[in-house]
C-alpha positions in Angstrom: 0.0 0.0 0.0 1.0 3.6 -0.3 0.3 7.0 0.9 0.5 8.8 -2.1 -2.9 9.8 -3.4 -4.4 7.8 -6.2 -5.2 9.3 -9.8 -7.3 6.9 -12.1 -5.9 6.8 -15.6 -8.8 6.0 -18.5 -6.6 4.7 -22.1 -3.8 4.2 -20.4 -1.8 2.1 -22.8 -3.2 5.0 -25.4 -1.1 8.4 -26.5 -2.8 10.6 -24.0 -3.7 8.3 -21.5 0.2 6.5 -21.3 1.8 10.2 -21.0 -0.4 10.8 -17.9 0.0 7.5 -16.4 3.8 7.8 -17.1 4.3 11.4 -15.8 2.1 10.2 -12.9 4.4 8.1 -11.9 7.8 8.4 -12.7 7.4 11.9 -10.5 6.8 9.7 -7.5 4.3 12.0 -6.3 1.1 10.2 -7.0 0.1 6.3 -7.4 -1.8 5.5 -10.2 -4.7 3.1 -11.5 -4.5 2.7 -14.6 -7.5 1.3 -16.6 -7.5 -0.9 -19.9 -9.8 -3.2 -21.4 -6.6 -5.9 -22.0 -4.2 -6.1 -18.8 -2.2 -8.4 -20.8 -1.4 -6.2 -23.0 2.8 -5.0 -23.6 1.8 -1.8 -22.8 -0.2 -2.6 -19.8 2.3 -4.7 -18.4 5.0 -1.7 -19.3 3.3 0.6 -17.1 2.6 -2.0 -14.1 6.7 -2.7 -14.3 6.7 1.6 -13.2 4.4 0.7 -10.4 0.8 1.3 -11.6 -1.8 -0.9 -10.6 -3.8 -2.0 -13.9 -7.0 -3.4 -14.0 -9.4 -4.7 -16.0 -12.1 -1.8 -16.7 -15.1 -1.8 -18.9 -16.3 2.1 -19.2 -19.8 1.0 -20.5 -20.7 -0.7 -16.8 -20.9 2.1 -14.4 -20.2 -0.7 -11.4 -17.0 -1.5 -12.8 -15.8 2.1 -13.4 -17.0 2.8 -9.6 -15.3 -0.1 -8.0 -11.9 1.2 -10.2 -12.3 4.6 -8.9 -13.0 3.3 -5.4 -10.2 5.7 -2.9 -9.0 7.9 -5.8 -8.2 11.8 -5.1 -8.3 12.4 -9.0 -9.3 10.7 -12.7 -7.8 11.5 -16.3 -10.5 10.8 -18.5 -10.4 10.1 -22.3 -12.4 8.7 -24.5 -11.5 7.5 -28.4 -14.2 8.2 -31.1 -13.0 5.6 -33.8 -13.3 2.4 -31.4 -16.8 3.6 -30.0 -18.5 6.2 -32.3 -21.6 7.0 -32.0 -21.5 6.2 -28.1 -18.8 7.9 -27.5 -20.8 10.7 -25.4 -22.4 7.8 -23.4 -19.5 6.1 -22.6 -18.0 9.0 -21.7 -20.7 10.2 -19.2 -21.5 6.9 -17.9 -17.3 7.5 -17.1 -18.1 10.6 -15.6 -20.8 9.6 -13.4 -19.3 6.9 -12.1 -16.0 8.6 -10.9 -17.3 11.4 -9.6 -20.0 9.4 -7.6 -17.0 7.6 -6.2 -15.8 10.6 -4.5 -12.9 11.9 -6.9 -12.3 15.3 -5.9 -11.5 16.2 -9.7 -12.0 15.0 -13.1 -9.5 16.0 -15.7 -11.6 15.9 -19.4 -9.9 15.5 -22.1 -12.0 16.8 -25.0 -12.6 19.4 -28.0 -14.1 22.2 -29.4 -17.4 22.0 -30.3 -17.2 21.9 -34.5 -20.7 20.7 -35.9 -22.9 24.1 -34.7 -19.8 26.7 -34.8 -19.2 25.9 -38.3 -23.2 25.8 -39.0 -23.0 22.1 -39.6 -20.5 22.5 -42.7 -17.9 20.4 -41.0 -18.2 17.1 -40.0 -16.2 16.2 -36.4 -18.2 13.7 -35.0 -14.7 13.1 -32.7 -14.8 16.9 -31.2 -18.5 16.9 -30.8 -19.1 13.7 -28.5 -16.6 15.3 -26.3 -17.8 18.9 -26.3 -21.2 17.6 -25.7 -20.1 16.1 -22.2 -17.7 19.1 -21.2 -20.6 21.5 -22.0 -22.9 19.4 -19.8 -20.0 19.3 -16.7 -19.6 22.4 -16.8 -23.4 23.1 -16.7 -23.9 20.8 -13.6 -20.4 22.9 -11.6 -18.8 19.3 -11.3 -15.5 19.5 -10.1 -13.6 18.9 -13.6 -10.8 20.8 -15.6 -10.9 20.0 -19.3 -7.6 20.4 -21.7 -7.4 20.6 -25.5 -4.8 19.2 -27.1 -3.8 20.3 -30.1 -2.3 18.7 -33.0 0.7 16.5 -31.9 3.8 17.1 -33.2 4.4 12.9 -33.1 1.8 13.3 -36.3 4.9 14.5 -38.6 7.5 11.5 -39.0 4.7 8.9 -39.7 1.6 11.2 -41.3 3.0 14.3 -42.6 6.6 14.2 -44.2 7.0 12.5 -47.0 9.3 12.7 -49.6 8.7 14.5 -53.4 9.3 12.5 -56.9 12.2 14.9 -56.6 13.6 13.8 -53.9 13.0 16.7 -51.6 11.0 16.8 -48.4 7.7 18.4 -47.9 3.8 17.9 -46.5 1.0 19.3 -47.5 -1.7 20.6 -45.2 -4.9 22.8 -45.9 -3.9 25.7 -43.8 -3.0 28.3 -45.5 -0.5 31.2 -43.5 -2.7 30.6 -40.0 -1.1 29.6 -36.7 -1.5 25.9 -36.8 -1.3 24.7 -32.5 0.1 21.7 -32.1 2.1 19.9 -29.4 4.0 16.6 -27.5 1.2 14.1 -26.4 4.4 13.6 -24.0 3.9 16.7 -22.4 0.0 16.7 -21.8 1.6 14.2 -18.7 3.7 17.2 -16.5 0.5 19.4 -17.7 -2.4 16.8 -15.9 0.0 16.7 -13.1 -0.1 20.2 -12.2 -4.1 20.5 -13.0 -4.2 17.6 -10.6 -2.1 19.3 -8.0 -4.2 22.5 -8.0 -7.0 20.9 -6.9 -10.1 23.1 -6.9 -8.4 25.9 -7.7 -9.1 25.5 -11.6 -12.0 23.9 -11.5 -14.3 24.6 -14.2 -10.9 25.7 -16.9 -10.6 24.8 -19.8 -6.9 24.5 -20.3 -5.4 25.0 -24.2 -2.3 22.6 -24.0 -0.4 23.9 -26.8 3.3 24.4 -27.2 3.8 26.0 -30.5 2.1 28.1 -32.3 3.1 29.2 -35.7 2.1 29.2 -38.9 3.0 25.8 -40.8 6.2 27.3 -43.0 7.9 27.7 -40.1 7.4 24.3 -39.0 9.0 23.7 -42.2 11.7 25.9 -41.7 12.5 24.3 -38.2 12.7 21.0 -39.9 15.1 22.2 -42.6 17.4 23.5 -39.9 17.2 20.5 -38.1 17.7 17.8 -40.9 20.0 20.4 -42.9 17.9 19.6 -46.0 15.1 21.8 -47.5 11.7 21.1 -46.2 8.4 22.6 -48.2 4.8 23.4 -46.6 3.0 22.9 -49.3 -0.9 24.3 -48.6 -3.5 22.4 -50.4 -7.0 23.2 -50.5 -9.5 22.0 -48.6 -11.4 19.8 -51.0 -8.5 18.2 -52.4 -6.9 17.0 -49.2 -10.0 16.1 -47.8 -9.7 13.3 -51.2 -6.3 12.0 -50.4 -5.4 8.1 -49.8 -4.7 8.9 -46.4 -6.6 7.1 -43.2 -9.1 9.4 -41.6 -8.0 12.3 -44.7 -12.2 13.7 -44.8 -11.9 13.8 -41.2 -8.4 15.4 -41.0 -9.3 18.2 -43.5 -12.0 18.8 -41.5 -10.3 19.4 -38.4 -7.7 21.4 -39.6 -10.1 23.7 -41.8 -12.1 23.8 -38.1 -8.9 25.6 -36.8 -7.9 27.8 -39.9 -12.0 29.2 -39.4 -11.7 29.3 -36.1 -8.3 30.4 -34.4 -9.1 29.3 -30.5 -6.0 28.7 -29.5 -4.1 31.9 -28.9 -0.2 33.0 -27.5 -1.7 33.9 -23.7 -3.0 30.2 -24.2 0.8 28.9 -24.9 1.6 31.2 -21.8 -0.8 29.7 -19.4 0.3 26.1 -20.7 4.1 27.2 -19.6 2.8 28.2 -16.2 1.6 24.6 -15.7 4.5 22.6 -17.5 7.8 25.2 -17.6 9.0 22.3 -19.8 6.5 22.5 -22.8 8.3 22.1 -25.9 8.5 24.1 -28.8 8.0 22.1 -32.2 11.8 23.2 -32.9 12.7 21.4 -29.5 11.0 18.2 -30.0 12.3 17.7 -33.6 15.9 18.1 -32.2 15.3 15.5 -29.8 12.9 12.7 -32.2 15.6 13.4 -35.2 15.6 9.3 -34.9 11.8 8.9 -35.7 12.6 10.7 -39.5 15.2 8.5 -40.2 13.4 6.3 -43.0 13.0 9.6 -45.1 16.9 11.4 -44.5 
């Protein structure tokens, strides 16, 4: 047994859920139960090896998301839209309900802007509007919960984005024109959950932008060139036409990245406050210099 409080981890062998669970741990500060529908998994069994207790949790039964939370101070919750869909927003309040009923004192949200009304139903985001649905109705009952947006990871690049030219060169193509794209390091949502976590009540009801970088997509580009030491393009495509590529999940993609060239959220006091939180955050130039490895199949 141990003394340090508990924090419930939802997708913990996922992107946002493993940063958490990691930070959470490796900090020493806080024990963690993680949550995953296969224990057995490598990834399960990589986070039990840092000392998180992992347990078998079905998020559709309310019972078994209680009994998980059972003694927690705090839950990380997040949901994924292409393994559940259309119940997403059920799953996720049933998940909700059932930790806060157990008595966590806070409820960090992971979610995203509302896209389908904004935009007057032009753009489809089924994957933000699940989410917003549920932080809209949190907020509206004054339950103890701090969301965070993420932006765009930066991780998206070496396997997604760059790719090389018939030419030879380097280059990717997003619809996004000369506006500030946000993006970040899943890695660093982790030190960011932390510190919501050790606020307590004191930002309850936030909604916290975490964001480390946020420039226009040529100078992405230009960071990459000065990291690789070979020219790397932006190229901007229009909407329609990337929203046709080969590429998984391209429709929704476009989508999502038209969403934020409308609709510029995510501003420099929102980079600010994310520094406040985690002095650490990492510039897309910074993380590049340090993942050079993962862009070694296209240098």
């Amino acid at each position: 047994m141990t003394d340090r409080p508990l924090v419930l981890v939802t997708g913990a062998t996922g992107a946002q859920g493993g940063s958490v669970a990691r930070h959470l741990l490796r900090s020493g500060r806080w024990a963690v139960r993680a949550v995953t529908r296969d224990p057995g998994s490598a990834a399960a069994g990589a986070l039990a090896a840092l000392g998180a207790d992992v347990v078998a949790c079905d998020l559709t039964d309310a019972r078994q998301v209680r009994r998980a939370a059972t003694g927690v101070r705090a839950a990380f919750l997040v949901t994924d839209y292409w393994s559940l869909k259309e119940r997403e927003y059920e799953v996720a309040r049933t998940t909700a309900d059932a930790v806060l009923s157990a008595g966590a004192e806070t409820l960090v949200h992971s979610s995203l802007p509302e896209a389908h009304r904004r935009s007057g139903g032009a753009l489809s985001l089924p994957h933000h509007d699940g989410k917003a649905r549920l932080e809209e109705e949190l907020r509206g009952r004054g339950a103890p919960v701090v969301t965070v947006h993420l932006s765009t990871y930066y991780e998206n690049w070496p396997a997604r984005r760059l790719r090389r030219e018939p030419d030879g060169s380097l280059a990717f193509a997003l619809p996004h024109g000369d506006t500030p794209l946000p993006a970040v390091s899943v890695a660093d949502l982790g030190p960011v959950v932390a510190a919501v976590v050790a606020a307590g009540r004191t930002l309850h009801g936030e909604v916290v932008k975490v964001v480390g970088d946020l420039r226009p997509a040529a100078a992405y580009a230009a960071d990459l060139t000065r990291v690789f030491g070979v020219p790397v393009a932006y190229r901007d495509v229009p909407y329609e036409t990337y929203r046709e590529l080969p590429l998984p999940h391209a429709h929704a993609i476009a989508d999502m990245l038209e969403f934020t060239r409308r609709h510029p959220d995510v501003t420099p006091a929102d980079v600010a406050h994310a520094r406040t939180l985690h002095p650490g955050m990492r510039t897309f130039s910074d993380w590049a210099e340090s993942a050079r490895g993962q862009f070694a199949h296209l240098l």
